[in-house]
N, C-alpha and C positions, 0 to 999 in steps of 0.2 A: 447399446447402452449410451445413455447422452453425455455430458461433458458433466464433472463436477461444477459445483459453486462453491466457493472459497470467499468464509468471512475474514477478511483481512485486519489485523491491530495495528495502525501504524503509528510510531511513537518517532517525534521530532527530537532528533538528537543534539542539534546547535542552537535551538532558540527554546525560549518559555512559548510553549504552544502547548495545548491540552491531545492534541494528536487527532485521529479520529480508528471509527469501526466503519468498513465499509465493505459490501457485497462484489462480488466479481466473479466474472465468466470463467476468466484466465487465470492460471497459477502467477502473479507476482516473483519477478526472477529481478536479482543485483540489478543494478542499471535500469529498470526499469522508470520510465518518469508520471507521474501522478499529478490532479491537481485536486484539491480541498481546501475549503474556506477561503476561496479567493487566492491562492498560494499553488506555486509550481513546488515539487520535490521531485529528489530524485533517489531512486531506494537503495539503500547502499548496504543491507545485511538481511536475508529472511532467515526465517525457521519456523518450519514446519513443525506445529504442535499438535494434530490432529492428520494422518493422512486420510486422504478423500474416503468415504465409507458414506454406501446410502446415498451418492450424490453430493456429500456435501464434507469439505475439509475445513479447516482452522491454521491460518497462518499469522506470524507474528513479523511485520518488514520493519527495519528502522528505517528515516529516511534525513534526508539533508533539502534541506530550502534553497533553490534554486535562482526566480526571482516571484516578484508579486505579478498576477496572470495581470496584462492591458499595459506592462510598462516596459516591454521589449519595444524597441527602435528599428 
């Protein structure tokens, strides 16, 4: 049996950001770091609203912003 795919919700918890939906190989676990719309995060709460069924799960991460990706020194 192959690997689930998990659509991911991730909602920015410290800034006005619209968040996004994104597809993924991997279950998203705490700690985890992400980048979307030009922006590092780093995932600091999941729940799993769907388990995997059919190949395919539903997960909800919050995350916290990290820095902007191209502006580490």
């Amino acid at each position: 049996m192959s690997e689930p795919v998990y659509k991911v919700s991730y909602v920015v918890a410290d800034i006005k950001h619209p968040g996004a939906i994104i597809n993924s190989d991997q279950k998203v676990e705490v700690g985890d770091e992400v980048t979307f719309d030009g922006q590092r995060f780093v995932v600091i709460e999941v729940e799993e609203l769907m388990p995997p069924i059919g190949g395919f799960g539903l997960l909800h991460a919050t995350v916290r912003m990290l820095e902007p990706v191209g502006t580490h020194k």
